[in-house]
TORDO-840703 format. One record per atom (N, C-alpha, C): atom name; x, y, z. Coordinates in steps of 0.05 Angstrom, whole numbers, plus 5000, padded with zeros to 4 digits. Each point is the difference from the previous one (the first is absolute). Layout:
<atoms>
  site    px    py    pz
    CA     X     Y     Z
...
</atoms>
This chain:
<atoms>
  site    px    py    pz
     N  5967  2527  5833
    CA  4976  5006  4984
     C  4977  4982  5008
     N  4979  5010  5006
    CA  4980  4986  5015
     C  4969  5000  4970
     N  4995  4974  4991
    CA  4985  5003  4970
     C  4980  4977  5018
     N  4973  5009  4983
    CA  4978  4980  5015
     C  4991  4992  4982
     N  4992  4976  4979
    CA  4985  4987  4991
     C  4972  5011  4998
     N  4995  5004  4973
    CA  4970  5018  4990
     C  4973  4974  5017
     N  4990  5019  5013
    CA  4979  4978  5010
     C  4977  4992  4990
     N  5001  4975  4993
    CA  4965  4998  4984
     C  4982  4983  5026
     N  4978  5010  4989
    CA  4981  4996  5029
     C  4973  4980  4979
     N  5004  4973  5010
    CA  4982  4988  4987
     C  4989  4995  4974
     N  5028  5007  4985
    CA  4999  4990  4963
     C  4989  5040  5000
     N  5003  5015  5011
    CA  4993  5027  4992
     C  5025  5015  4986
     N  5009  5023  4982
    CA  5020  5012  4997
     C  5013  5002  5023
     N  5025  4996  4987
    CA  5023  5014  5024
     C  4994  5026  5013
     N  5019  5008  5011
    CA  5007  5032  5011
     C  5021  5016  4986
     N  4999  5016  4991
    CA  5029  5012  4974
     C  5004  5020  5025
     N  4977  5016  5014
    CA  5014  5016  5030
     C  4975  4995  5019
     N  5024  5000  5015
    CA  4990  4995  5035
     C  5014  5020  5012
     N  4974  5006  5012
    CA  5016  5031  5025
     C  4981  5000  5025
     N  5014  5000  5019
    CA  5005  5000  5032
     C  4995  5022  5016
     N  4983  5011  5011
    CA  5014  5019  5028
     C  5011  5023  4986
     N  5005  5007  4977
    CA  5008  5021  4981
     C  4997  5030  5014
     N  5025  5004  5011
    CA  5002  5035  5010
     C  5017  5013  4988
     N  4996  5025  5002
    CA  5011  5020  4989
     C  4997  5030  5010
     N  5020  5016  5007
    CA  4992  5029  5012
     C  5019  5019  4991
     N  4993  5021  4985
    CA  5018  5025  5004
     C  5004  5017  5025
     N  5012  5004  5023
    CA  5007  5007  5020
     C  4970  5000  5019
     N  4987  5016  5007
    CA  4972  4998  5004
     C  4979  4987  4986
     N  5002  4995  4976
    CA  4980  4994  4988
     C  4992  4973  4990
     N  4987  4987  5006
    CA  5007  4974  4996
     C  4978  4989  4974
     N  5012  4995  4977
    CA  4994  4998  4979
     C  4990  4973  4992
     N  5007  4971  5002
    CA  4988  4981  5000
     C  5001  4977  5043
     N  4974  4996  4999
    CA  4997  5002  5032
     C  4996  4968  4999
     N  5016  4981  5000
    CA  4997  4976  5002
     C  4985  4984  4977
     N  5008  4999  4974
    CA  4973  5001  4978
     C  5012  4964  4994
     N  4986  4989  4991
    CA  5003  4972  4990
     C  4985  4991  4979
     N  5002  4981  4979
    CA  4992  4986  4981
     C  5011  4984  4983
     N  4985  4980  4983
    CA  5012  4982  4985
     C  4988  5011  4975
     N  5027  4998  4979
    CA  4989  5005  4965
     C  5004  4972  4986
     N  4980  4984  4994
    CA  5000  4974  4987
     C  5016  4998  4974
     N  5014  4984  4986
    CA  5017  5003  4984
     C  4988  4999  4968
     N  4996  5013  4985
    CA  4994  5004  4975
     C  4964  5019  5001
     N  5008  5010  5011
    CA  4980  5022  5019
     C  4998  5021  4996
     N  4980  5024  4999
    CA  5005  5029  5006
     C  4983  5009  5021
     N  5019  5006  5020
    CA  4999  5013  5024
     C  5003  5033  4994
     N  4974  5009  5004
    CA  5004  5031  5012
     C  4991  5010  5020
     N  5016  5026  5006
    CA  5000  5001  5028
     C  4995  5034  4999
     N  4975  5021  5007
    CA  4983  5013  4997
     C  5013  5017  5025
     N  4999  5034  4998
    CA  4995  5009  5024
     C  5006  5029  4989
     N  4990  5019  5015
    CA  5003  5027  5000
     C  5029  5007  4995
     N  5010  5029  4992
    CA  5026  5017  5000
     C  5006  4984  5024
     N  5032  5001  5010
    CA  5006  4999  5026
     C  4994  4969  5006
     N  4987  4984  5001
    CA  4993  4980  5019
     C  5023  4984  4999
     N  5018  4989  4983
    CA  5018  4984  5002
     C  5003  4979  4981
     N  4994  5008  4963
    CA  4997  4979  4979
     C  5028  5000  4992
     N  5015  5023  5000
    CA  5020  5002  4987
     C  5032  4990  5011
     N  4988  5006  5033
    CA  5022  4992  5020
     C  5001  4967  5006
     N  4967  4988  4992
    CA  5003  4972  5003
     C  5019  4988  4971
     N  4988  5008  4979
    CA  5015  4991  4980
     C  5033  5004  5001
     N  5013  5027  5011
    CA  5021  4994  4996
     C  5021  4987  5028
     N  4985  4992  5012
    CA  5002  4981  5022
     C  5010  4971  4982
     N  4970  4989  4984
    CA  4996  4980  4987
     C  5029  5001  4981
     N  5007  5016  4991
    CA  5011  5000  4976
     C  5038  5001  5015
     N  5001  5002  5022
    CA  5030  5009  5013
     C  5004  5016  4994
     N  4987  5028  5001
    CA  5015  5028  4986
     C  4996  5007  5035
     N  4985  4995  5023
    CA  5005  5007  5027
     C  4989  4992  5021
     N  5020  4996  5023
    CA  4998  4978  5024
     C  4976  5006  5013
     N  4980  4968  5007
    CA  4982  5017  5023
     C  5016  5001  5034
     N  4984  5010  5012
    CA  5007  5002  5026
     C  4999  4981  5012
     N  4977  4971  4990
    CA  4989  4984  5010
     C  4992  4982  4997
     N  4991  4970  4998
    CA  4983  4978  4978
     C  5013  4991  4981
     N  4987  4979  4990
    CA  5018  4977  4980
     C  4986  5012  4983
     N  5007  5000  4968
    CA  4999  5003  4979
     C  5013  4970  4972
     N  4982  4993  4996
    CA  5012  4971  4979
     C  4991  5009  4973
     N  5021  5004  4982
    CA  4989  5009  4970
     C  5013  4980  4984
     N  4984  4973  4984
    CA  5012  4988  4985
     C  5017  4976  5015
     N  4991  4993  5034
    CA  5002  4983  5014
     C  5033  5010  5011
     N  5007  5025  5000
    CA  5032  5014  5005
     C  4984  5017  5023
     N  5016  5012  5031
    CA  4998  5013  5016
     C  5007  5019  4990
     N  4991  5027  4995
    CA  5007  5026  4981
     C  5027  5011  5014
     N  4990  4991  5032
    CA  5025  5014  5015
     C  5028  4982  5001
     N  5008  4977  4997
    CA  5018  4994  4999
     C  5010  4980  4962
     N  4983  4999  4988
    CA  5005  4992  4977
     C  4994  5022  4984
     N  5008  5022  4996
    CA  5001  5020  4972
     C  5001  4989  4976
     N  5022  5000  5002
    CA  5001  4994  4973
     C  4983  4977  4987
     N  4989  4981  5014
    CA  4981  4981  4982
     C  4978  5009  4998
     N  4998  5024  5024
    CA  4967  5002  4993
     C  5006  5030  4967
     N  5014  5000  4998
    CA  5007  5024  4979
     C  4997  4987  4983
     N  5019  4973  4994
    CA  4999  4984  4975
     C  4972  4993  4992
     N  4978  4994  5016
    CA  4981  5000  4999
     C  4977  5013  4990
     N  5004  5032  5009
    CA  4977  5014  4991
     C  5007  5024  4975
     N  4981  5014  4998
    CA  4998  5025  4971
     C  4984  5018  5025
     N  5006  5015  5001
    CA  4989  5036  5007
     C  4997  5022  4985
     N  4973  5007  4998
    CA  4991  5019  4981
     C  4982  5026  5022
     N  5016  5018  4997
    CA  4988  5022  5020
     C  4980  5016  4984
     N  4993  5018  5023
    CA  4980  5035  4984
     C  5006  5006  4980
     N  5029  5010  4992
    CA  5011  5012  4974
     C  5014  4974  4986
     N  5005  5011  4970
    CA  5008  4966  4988
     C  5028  5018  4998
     N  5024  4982  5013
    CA  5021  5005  5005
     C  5021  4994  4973
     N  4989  5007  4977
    CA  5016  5001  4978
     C  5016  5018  4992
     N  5028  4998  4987
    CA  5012  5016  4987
     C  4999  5015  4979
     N  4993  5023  5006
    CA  4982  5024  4981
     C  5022  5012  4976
     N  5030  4985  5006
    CA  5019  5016  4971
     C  5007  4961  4991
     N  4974  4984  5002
    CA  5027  4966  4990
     C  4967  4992  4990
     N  4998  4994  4977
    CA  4980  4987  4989
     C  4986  4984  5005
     N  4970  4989  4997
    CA  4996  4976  5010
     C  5011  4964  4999
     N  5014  5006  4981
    CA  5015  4975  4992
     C  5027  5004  5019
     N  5019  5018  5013
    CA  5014  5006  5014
     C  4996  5001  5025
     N  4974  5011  5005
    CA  4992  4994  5028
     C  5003  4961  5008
     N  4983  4992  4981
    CA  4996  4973  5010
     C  5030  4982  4994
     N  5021  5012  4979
    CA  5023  4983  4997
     C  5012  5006  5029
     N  4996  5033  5008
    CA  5025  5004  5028
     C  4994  4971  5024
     N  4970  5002  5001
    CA  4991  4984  5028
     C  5004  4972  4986
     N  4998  4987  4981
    CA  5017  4973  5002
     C  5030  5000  4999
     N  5021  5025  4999
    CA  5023  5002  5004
     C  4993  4994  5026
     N  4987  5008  5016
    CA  5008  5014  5026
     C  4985  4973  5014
     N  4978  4980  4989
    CA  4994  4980  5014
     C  5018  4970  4989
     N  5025  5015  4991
    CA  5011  4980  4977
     C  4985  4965  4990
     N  4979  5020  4987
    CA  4981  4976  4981
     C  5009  4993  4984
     N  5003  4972  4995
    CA  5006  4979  4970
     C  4982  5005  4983
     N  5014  5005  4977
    CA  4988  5007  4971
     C  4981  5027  5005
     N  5017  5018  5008
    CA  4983  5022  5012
     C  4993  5017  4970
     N  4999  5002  4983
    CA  4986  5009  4974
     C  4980  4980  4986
     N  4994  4979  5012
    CA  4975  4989  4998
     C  4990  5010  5019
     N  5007  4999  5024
    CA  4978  5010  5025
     C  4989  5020  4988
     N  5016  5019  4983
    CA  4996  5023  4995
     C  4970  5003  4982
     N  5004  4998  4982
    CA  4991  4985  4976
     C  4967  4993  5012
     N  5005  4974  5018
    CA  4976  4996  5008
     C  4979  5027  5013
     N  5012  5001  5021
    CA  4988  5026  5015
     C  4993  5018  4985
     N  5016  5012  4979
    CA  4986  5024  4981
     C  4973  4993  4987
     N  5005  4973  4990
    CA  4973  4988  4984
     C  4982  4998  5020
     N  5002  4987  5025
    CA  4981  5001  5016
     C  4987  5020  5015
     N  5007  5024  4998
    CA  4989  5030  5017
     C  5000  5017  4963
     N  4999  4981  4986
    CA  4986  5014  4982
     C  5017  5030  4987
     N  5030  5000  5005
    CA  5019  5021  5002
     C  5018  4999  4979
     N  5007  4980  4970
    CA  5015  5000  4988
     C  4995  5016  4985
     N  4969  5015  4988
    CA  5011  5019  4977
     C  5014  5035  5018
     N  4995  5001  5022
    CA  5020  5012  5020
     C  5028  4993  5014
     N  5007  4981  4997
    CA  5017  4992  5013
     C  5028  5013  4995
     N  5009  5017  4982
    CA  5029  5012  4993
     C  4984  5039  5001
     N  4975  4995  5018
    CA  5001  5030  4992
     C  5010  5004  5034
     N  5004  5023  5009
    CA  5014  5013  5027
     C  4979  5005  5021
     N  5004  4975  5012
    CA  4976  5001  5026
     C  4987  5030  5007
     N  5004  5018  5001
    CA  4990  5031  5009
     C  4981  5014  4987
     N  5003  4973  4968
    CA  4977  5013  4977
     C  4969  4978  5005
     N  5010  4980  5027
    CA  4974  4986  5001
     C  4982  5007  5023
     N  4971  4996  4991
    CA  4981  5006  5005
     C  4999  4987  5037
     N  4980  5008  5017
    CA  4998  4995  5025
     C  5002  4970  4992
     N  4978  4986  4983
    CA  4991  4975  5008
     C  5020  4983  4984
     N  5025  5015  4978
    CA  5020  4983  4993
     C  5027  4996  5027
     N  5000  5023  5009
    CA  5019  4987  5018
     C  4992  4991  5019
     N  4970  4997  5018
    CA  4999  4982  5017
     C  5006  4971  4988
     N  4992  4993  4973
    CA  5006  4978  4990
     C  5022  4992  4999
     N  5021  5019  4992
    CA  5031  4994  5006
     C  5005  4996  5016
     N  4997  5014  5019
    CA  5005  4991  5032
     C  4988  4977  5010
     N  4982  4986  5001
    CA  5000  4986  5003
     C  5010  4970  4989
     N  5007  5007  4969
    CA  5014  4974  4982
     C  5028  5003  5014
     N  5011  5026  5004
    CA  5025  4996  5018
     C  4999  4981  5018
     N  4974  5009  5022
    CA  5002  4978  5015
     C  5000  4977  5005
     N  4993  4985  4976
    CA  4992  4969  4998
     C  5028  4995  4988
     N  5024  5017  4995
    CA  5026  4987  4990
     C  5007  4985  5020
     N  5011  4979  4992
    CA  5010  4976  5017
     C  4974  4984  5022
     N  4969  5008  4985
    CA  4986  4974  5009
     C  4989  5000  5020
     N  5000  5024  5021
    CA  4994  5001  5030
     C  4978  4979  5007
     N  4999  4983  5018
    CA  4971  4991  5013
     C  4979  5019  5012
     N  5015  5013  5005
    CA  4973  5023  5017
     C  5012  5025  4998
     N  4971  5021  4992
    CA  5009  5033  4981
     C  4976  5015  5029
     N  5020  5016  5010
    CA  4991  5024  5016
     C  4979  5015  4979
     N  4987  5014  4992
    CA  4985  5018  4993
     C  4992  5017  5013
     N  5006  5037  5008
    CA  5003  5009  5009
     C  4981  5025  4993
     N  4976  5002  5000
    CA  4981  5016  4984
     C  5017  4998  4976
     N  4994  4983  4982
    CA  5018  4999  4972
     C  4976  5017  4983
     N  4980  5003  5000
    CA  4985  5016  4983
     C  4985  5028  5002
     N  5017  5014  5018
    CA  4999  5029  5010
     C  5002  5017  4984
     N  4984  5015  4992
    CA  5004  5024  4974
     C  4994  4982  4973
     N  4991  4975  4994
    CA  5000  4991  4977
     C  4967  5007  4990
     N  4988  4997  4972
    CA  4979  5003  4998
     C  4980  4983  5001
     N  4981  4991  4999
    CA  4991  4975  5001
     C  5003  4979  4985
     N  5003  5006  4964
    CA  5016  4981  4992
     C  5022  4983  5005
     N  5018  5020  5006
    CA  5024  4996  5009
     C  4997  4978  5024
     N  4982  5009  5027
    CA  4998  4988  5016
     C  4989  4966  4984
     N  4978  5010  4986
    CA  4989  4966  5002
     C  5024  4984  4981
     N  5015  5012  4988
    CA  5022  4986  4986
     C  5022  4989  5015
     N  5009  5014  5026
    CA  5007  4990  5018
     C  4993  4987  5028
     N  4966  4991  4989
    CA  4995  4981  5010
     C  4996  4967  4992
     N  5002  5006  4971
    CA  4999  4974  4990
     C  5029  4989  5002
     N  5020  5019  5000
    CA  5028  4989  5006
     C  5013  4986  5018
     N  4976  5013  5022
    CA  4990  4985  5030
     C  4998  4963  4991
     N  4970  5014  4996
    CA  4994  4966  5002
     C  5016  4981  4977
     N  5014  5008  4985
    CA  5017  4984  4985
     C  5026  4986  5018
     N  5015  5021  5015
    CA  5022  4993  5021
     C  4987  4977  5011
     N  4971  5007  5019
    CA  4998  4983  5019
     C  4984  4958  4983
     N  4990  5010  4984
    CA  5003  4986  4977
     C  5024  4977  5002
     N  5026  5009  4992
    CA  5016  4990  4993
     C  5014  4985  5030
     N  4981  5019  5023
    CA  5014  4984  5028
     C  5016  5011  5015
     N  4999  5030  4988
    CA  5013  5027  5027
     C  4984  5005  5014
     N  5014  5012  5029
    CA  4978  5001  5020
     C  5002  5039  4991
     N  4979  5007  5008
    CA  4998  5029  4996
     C  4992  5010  5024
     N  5024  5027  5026
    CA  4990  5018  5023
     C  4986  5021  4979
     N  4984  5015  5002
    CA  4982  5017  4991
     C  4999  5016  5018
     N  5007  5031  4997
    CA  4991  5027  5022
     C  4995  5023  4982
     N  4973  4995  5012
    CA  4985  5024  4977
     C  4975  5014  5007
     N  4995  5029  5006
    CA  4981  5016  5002
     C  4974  4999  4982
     N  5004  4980  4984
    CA  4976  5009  4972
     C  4984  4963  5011
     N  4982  5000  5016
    CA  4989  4979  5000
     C  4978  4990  4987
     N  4999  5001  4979
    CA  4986  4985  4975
     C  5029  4987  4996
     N  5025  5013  5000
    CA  5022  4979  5000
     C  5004  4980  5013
     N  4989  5005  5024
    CA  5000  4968  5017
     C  4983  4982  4995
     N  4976  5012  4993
    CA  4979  4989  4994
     C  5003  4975  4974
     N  5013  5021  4979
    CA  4999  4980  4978
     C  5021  4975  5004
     N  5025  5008  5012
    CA  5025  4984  4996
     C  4998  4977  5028
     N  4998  5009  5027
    CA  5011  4991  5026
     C  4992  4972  5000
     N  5012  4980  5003
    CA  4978  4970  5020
     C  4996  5016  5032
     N  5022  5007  5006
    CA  4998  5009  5031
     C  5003  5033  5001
     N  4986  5011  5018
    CA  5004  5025  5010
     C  4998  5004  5034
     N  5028  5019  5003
    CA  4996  5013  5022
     C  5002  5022  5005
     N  4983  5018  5020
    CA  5000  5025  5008
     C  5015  5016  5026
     N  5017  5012  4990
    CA  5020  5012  5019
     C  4993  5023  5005
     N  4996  5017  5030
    CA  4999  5020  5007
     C  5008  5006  5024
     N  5015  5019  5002
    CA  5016  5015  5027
     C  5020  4969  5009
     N  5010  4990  4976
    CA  5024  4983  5011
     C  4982  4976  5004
     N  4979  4998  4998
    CA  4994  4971  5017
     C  4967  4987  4973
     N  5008  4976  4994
    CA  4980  4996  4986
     C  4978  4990  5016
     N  4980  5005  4984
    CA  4966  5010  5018
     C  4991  4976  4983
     N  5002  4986  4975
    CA  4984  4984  4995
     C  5018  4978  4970
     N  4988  4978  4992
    CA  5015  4984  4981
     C  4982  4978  4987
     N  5000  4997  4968
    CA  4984  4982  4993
     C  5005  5010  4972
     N  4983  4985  4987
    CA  4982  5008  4974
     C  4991  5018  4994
     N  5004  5007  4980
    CA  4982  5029  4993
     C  4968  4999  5009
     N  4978  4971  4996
    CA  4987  4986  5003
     C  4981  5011  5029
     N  5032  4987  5017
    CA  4996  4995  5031
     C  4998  5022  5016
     N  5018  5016  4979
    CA  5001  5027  5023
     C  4973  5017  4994
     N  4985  5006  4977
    CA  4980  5014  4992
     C  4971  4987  5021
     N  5006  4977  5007
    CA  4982  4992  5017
     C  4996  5006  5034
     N  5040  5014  4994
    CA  4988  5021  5031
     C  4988  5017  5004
     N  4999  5009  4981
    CA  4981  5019  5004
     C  4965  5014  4993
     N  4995  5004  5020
    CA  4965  5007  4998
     C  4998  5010  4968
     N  4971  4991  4991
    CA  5004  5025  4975
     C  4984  4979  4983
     N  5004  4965  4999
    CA  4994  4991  4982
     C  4976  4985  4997
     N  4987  5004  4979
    CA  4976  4993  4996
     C  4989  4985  4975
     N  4973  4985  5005
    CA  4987  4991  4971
     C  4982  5013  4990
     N  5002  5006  4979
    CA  4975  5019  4986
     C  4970  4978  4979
     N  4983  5002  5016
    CA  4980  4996  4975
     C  4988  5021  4990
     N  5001  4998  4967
    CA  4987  5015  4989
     C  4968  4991  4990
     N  4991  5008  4991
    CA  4974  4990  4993
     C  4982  5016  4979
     N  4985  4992  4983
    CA  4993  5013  4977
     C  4957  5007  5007
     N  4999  4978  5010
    CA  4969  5001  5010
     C  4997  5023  5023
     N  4990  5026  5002
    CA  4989  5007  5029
     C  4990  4984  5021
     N  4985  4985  4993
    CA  4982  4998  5022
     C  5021  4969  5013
     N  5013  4987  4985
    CA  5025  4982  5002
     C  5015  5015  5019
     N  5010  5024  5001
    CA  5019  5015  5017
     C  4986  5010  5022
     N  4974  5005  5009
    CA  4993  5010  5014
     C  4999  4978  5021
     N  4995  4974  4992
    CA  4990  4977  5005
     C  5031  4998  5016
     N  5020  4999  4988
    CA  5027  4992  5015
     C  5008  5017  5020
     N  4990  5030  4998
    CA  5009  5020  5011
     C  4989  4991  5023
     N  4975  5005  5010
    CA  4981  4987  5016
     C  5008  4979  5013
     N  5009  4982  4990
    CA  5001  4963  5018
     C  5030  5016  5012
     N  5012  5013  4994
    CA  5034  4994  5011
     C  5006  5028  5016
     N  5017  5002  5025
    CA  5004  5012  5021
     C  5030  5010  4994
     N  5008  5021  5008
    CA  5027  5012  5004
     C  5017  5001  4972
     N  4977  5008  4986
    CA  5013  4997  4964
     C  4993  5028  4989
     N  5020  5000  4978
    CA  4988  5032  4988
     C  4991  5008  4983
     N  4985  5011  4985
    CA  4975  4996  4980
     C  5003  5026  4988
     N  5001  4991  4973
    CA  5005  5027  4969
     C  4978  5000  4988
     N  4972  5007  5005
    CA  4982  5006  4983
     C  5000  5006  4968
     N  5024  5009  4996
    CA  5000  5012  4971
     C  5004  4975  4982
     N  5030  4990  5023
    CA  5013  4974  4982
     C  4981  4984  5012
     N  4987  4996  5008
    CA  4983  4973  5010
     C  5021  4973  5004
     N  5008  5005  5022
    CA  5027  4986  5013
     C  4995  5010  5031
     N  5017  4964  5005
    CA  4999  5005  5034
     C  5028  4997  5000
     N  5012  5010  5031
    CA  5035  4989  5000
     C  4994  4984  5025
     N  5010  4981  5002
    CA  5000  4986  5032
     C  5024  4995  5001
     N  5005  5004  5030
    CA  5030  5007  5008
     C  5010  4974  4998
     N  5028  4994  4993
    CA  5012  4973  5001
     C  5028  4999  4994
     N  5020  4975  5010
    CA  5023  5003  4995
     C  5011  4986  4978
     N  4973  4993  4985
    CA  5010  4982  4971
     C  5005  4980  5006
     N  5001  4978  5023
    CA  5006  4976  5000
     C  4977  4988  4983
     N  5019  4974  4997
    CA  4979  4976  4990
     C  4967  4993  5012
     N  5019  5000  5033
    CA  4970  4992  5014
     C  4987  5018  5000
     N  5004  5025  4998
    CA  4974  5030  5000
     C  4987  4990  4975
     N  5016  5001  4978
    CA  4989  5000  4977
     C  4976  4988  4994
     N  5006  4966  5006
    CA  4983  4972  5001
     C  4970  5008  5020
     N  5006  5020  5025
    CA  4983  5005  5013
     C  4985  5020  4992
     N  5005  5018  4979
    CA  4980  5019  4988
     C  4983  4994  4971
     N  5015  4971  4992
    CA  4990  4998  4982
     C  4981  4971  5003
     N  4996  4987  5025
    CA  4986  4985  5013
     C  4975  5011  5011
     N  5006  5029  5012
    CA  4974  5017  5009
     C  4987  5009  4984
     N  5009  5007  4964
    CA  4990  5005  4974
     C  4980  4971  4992
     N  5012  4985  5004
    CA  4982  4975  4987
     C  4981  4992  5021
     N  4999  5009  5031
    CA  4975  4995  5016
     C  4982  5016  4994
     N  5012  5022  4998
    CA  4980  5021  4996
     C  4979  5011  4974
     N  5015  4983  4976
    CA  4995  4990  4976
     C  5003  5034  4985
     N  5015  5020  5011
    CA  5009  5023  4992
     C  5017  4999  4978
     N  5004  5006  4975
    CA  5020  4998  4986
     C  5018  5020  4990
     N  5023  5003  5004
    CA  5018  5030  4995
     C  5003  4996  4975
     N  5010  5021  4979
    CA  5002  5001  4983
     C  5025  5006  4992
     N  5014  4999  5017
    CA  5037  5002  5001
     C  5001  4995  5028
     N  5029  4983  5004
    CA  5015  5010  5026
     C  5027  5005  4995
     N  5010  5018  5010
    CA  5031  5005  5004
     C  5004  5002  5023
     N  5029  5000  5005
    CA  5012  4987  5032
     C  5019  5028  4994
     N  5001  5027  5021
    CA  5027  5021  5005
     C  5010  4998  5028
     N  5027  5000  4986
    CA  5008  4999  5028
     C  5027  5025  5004
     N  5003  5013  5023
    CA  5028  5010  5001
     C  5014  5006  4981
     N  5015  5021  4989
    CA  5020  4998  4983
     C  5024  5006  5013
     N  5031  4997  4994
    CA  5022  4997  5017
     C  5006  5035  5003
     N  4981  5014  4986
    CA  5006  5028  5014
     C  4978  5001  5024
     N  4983  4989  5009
    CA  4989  5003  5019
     C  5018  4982  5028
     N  5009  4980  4995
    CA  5018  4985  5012
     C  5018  5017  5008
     N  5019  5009  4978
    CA  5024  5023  5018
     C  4988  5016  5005
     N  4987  5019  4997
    CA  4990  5016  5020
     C  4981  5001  5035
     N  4987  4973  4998
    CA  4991  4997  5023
     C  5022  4989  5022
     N  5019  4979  4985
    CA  5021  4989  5022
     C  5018  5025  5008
     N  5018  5009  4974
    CA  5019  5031  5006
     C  4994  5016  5023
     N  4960  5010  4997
    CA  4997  5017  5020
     C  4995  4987  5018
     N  4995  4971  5002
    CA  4997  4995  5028
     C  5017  5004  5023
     N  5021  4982  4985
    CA  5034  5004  5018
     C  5011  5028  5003
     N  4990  5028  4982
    CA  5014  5014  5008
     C  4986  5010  5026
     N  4976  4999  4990
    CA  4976  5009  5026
     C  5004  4988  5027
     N  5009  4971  5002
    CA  5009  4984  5020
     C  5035  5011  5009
     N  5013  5011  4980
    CA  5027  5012  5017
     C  5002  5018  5013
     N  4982  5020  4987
    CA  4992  5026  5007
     C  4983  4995  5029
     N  4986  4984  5005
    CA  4999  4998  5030
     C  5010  4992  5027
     N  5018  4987  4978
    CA  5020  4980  5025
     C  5025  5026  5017
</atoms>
């Protein structure tokens, strides 16, 4: 068994996963193409990409449910490929569908999986988890009679039986409504709260948006980009500062002094193109006070992460499609 010591890099969080060179192919098709990254430990890492690209095949890579072809994999400082079982002891997996038993109650669901992770004082575990997903005045009714956003809740309190350090999330909020969703986002930041690291794979990116520290974007097997929700909106063209202005002849005045900007007569607003940095900022509002111009609002837009997946997605497919 080959286990590596979680790496901290200069008093920074650890690593809960590290992945390598990461391949993967169904006969012709090669589904993850050398992919790599680090998930910092008490963290939520999500990881973004079209149908098909390879979210679901990396996770259950991550999780030992299947071998890659290729590359180191470290989950919880265990080699996935030759330490199983610790990296199992280790984690909670919560897929697309919430994998509950539709004829065993919710209090039955959660007693089977501390049978089955033989937990101490497993009817307190119990106990707890119902109160905490908010499930005890349900808890003896028959899982099949609960609602979308009660059994993702179950399913997921299943998961935290026996304590996992790190919870797969596997589009966990697919088909839920938005309540539902934002209720299982606060459940989010409560886990990571408490010091679980959270994988995140999810199509709904206001989900990444609200929850991720880190995001990465996977397409055609190979990730195209990685950062911050922040960092990545800054790749792309699009973002700008708006002054608005209440005086005419104030706006005409700005419109006039400034070059390669775009001008709303109605709103009496200019946009000047920019990537939101600090130093743009300091520099537009330095050329305001030479010019003794005064805006009457500024706001800073930038990118939103649906513009992000969509410009990277089509890039790479546009770039396969030629190769």
């Amino acid at each position: 068994m080959r286990d590596r010591p979680a790496r901290d890099c200069g008093g920074m969080r650890s690593s809960a996963i590290a992945v390598s060179g990461l391949r993967k192919a169904y006969g012709d098709k090669t589904v993850l193409d050398g992919i790599g990254f680090d998930v910092a430990a008490g963290s939520v890492f999500s990881l973004l990409g079209p149908n098909g690209a390879g979210k679901t095949t990396t996770v259950n890579v991550l999780a030992t449910l299947l071998k890659a072809d290729a590359g180191t994999v470290y989950v919880a400082g265990h080699d996935v490929a030759t330490a199983t079982k610790q990296v199992r002891a280790a984690i909670g997996v919560t897929g697309q569908f919430a994998a509950v038993d539709d004829l065993l109650s919710g209090r039955e669901n959660l007693q089977m999986m501390a049978a089955l992770k033989r937990v101490r004082s497993g009817d307190q575990v119990v106990m707890r988890l119902l109160e905490r997903f908010d499930l005890v005045e349900s808890a003896d009714k028959m899982a099949a009679t609960y609602s979308g956003g009660m059994r993702r809740k179950l399913d997921l309190a299943m998961t935290l039986v026996g304590n996992p350090q790190i919870i797969f999330l596997d589009e966990p909020t697919t088909g839920l409504d938005p309540r539902s969703r934002r209720t299982m986002w606060e459940i989010v930041r409560e886990l990571v709260a408490d010091g679980t690291t959270i994988f995140l794979t999810t199509q709904y990116l206001e989900e990444a948006d609200q929850l991720a520290d880190q995001i990465a974007v996977l397409s055609d097997g190979k990730l195209v980009a990685e950062g911050s929700a922040e960092e990545l909106k800054r790749l792309i063209p699009g973002g700008h500062v708006r002054l608005r202005f209440t005086d005419p002849a104030t706006y005409r005045s700005a419109a006039a002094a400034l070059r390669d900007v775009t001008t709303d007569d109605e709103a009496l607003s200019v946009q000047i193109p920019s990537d939101g940095t600090q130093r743009e900022l300091r520099s537009i509002l330095d050329w305001l006070d030479s010019t003794g111009i005064e805006a009457d609002e500024l706001t800073v837009h930038t990118p939103d992460l649906d513009d992000v997946f969509i410009a990277l997605t089509e890039r790479t497919s546009k770039e396969a499609i030629s190769q």
